[in-house]
C-alpha positions, 0 to 999 in steps of 0.5 A: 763533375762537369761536362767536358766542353767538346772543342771544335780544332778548326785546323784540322778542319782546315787541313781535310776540308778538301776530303769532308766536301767530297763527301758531303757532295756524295751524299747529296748525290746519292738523295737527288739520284734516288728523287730522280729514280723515283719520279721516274717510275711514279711517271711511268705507273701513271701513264700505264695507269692512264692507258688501263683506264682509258681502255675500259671506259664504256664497257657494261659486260665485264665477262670474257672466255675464263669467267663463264665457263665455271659459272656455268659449271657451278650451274650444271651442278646445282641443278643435278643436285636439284633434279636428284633432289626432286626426283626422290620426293617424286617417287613415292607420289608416283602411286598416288597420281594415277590415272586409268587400268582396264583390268580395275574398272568396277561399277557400282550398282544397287539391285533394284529390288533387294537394294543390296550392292553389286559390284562388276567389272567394266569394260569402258574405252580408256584413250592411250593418252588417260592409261596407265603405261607398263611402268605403272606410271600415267601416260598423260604425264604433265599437264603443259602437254596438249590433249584432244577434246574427244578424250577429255569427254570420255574423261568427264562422261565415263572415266572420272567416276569410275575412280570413285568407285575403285576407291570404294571397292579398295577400301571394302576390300580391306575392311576399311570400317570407318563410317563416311559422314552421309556416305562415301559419295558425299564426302568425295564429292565428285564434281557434276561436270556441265552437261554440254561442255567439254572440261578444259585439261585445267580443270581435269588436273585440279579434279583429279588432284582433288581426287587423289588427295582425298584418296590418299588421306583416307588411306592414311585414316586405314593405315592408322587402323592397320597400325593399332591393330598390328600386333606384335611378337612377345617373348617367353619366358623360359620357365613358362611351362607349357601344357604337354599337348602343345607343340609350339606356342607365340605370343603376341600384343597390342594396345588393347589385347594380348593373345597367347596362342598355343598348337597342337598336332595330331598326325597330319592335322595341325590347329589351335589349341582351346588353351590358347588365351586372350588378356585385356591390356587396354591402355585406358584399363576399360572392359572390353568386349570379346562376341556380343551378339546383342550389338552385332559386334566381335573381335577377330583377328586374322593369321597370314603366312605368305598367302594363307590366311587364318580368321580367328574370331574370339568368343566370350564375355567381356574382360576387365582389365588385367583378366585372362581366359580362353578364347575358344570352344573347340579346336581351330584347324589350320589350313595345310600350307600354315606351317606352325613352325615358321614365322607368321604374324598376327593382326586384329581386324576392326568393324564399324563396331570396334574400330577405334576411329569412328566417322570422317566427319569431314574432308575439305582441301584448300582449307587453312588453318587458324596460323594460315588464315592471313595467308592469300590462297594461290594458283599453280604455277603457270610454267607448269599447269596452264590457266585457260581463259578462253582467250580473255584477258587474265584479269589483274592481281587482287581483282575479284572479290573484294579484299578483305581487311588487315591480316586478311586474304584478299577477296575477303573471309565469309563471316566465321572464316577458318575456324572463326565463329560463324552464325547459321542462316535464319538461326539454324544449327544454333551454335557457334563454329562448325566442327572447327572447321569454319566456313568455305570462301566463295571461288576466287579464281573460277576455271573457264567452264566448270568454275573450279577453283585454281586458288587453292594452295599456300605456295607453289614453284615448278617442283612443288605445291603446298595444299592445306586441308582440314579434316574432321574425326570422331575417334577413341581418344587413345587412336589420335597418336597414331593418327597423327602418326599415319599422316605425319608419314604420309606419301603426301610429306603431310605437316599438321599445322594445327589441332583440337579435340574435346569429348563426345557423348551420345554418338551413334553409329549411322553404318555409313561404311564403303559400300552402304548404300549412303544419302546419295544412293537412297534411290535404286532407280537413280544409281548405279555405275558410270554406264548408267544413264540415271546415276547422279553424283552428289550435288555440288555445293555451294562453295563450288563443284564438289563443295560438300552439302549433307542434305537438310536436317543431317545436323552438319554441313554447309550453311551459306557456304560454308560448315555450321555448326550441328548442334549447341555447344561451341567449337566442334559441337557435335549433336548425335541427333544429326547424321544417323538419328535413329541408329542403333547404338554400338553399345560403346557408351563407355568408351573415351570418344572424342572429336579430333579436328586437325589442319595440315598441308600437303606437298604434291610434286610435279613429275620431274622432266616435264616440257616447256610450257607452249606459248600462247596464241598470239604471244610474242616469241 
């Protein structure tokens, strides 16, 4: 169907022309009233947009009254967070840097005629400044605080020694019976201070943090020991018949034994009864040793309830694996304050002919590792530790030794740098590396007097600073874990960075423990405490003050700087014709030695709170 055309009647256009052209002109009204409107405004929003832009033209600080106030909130905050922080990981340090007591001074001497040590309490003038306050902390707080001369003299004359010292008899007192490499003063290496100069507060702050990280990791090394010897309380069974004589009976165990202890009583008397039994449960299932008069050695354990302490030596012939027997004789009468009915515990005390961890072999700080050996070594921060030059210009970043090339820190690696093969001079020690542990680097940034070197941490800030280290152990191969261990929850916040280890055969005992009269201590005349004019530390070696050096023919040590090796064999070669040739064996052939060398780095905290760094002479303020 087609579309109807739409007809268009003009006479009605015609007659309501007047009413569609009033409409039409409202319409047109409306569309110009609305351009009218808007063009108004748009001229207005212009001319404020105009006035706005003309009134910040030329300002650089855009910060007012309402924009600080909560930056610096925000700011407050943070460094509460970061004072709390730090103040936590300060406080388990606070025992380790510690200065001097007067009631823990000891001297060390030998007895010229029988050559036997003695040890005596000394009486030496301690200044406030280097005391310890009644809050067990140091006077001598930070090292931006300002120290007299005459202090720092009686520092390096009598006081710095002593610590040394102290460190020997805590560690004789505990029993600590792990061999030193050549001695106890030569593994600490204490600095030979020059005659006729005073040190400088720089270099008294970088010896005794030598100092007290040696300490600290020695201690870790007893720990270690303390841990493996800890035994711990077994259970029995219920249908576990006990003899009729026995009262009370504990159980305890370890990695190497199991000792079943079993108390009687009669009237007043109390004591272990000679059925108590002993059982190897050695993890490497090796025959152990119970009393060998022949090799000197024992095995002995130690009771302590409170105060009481009960020695308990074990006697018999070896025990295989999975053997049990008794242990004693005859009776062993407890002392009247043991109390057989409440807890006590029961650990195994180590000799320097039992104990599973056998010599530090060595102890280097400032010593990188393979994975840090392209890392440049640095001082400690400025804000905090002053660098003292003797009012000469410090010299610029990177003069000094010459730089070394890609991948390497500058002032260059000596040939068999961190763990590189290092050749010995004129051939001697015919080997490779040394123990693993490669050669010292020369002093890159010497203190002003003594030639201390600052570069020796990987980073530092105001609150902390990250020194490597590298240590060197002859042990039984089942006592690494829990060295690992002791330094992974060290006081120091110790990360192990790398290791290695492989077997030795051949070793043998040197008896080198604290308190044996060492390398350095061969000569009565010559030693003796820091009150005795003849006492000679050991010599500093070539890597700088207190750079370790065994004496010619030891069979290990620095060889033109640096550690080489002691015998043929490669990386860690150890040849038992070195230190302690000669030396009774401890008759321990069997047992899996090996030779451990780990690398780590230690975080030390600054004291939190310390006062700002005096400006220097002559600095504009």
């Amino acid at each position: 169907m087609a579309k109807a055309k739409m007809k268009i009647d003009m006479k009605q256009i015609n007659k309501f022309r007047f009413w569609i052209g009033l409409g039409v002109l409202a319409v047109l009204l409306l569309v110009l009233s609305y351009f009218q409107l808007t063009a108004i405004g748009g001229e207005k929003e212009k001319k404020a947009y105009a006035e706005k832009l003309k009134s910040v033209k030329g300002l650089n600080d855009f910060k007012n009254g309402n924009f600080l106030p909560p930056w610096s909130a925000r700011e407050e905050k943070l460094k509460t967070q970061r004072d709390e922080i730090w103040n936590k990981a300060w406080i388990p340090q606070k025992d380790i840097q510690t200065w001097f007591k007067r009631d823990d001074i000891w001297e060390k001497k030998y007895d010229a005629k029988s050559g036997k040590l003695v040890w005596s309490k000394f009486d030496p003038n301690i200044p406030e400044k280097l005391s310890m306050n009644a809050n067990n902390e140091g006077n001598w707080r930070y090292p931006s605080e300002p120290i007299d001369g005459t202090t720092l003299d009686i520092y390096k004359d009598t006081l710095y020694l002593t610590q040394f010292h102290n460190f020997e008899k805590e560690l004789v007192d505990a029993r600590f019976p792990v061999e030193f490499n050549n001695g106890f003063d030569s593994l600490m290496a204490p600095i030979t201070w020059k005659r006729g100069s005073t040190p400088t507060a720089e270099e008294v702050w970088l010896a005794q943090e030598s100092f007290w990280v040696k300490r600290e990791l020695i201690r870790d090394i007893l720990r270690a020991i303390q841990s493996i010897g800890l035994m711990t309380l077994d259970t029995i069974a219920k249908d576990e018949v006990n003899p009729p004589e026995v009262r009370y009976r504990k159980r305890f165990y370890n990695s190497i034994w199991e000792v079943d202890l079993m108390f009687e009583s009669v009237e007043r008397e109390k004591f272990i009864s000679p059925r108590s039994k002993i059982m190897n449960v050695h993890q490497d299932r090796r025959i152990m040793t119970l009393d060998n008069p022949v090799a000197g050695s024992t095995t002995e354990f130690v009771l302590r309830q409170g105060t009481t302490v009960v020695p308990l030596k074990v006697q018999g012939e070896p025990l295989g694996f999975g053997q049990i027997r008794e242990f004693l004789k005859d009776k062993l009468v407890l002392p009247f304050s043991f109390d057989i009915t409440k807890d006590f515990t029961l650990e195994q005390v180590f000799t320097s002919k039992n104990t599973p961890i056998k010599m530090i072999y060595a102890l280097e700080i400032a010593r990188t590792s393979h994975r840090m050996a392209n890392l440049k070594l640095v001082t400690r921060s400025p804000n905090v530790l002053k660098k003292d030059t003797g009012g000469a210009e410090e010299p610029a970043e990177g003069d000094g030794a010459p730089g070394g090339g890609p991948g390497m820190p500058p002032g260059g690696m000596p040939p068999g740098g961190p763990g590189m093969p290092m050749m010995g001079r004129g051939g001697e020690g015919g080997g490779m590396m040394g123990r693993g542990i490669g050669a010292a680097s020369a002093v890159k940034d010497p203190t002003l007097i003594n030639g201390i070197d600052r570069a020796i941490y990987i980073h530092t800030t105001d609150q902390c600073r990250h020194l490597p280290f590298a240590m060197s152990l002859i042990l039984d191969q089942t006592a690494m874990n829990e060295v690992l261990a002791s330094l992974a929850n060290s006081k120091l916040r110790i990360q192990i960075t790398q290791f290695h280890y492989q077997h030795l055969n051949g070793y043998k005992s040197s008896n080198l423990i604290a308190g044996a009269t060492g390398v350095a201590d061969t000569n009565p005349e010559g030693s003796g405490g820091p009150g005795n004019t003849g006492f000679r530390p050991p010599v500093a070696g070539p890597g700088g003050p207190g750079g370790f050096r065994p004496p010619p023919g030891s069979g290990g040590g620095f060889e033109s700087g640096g550690m080489r090796p002691p015998g043929p064999g490669g990386m860690g070669a150890f040849r038992p014709g070195g230190p302690g040739s000669g030396a009774v064996t401890d008759g321990s052939g069997d047992i899996n030695i090996v030779e451990l060398n780990l690398y780590g780095i230690a975080s030390l905290f600054e004291k939190p709170g310390a006062p700002p760094m005096a400006p220097a002479e002559g600095a504009s303020k």
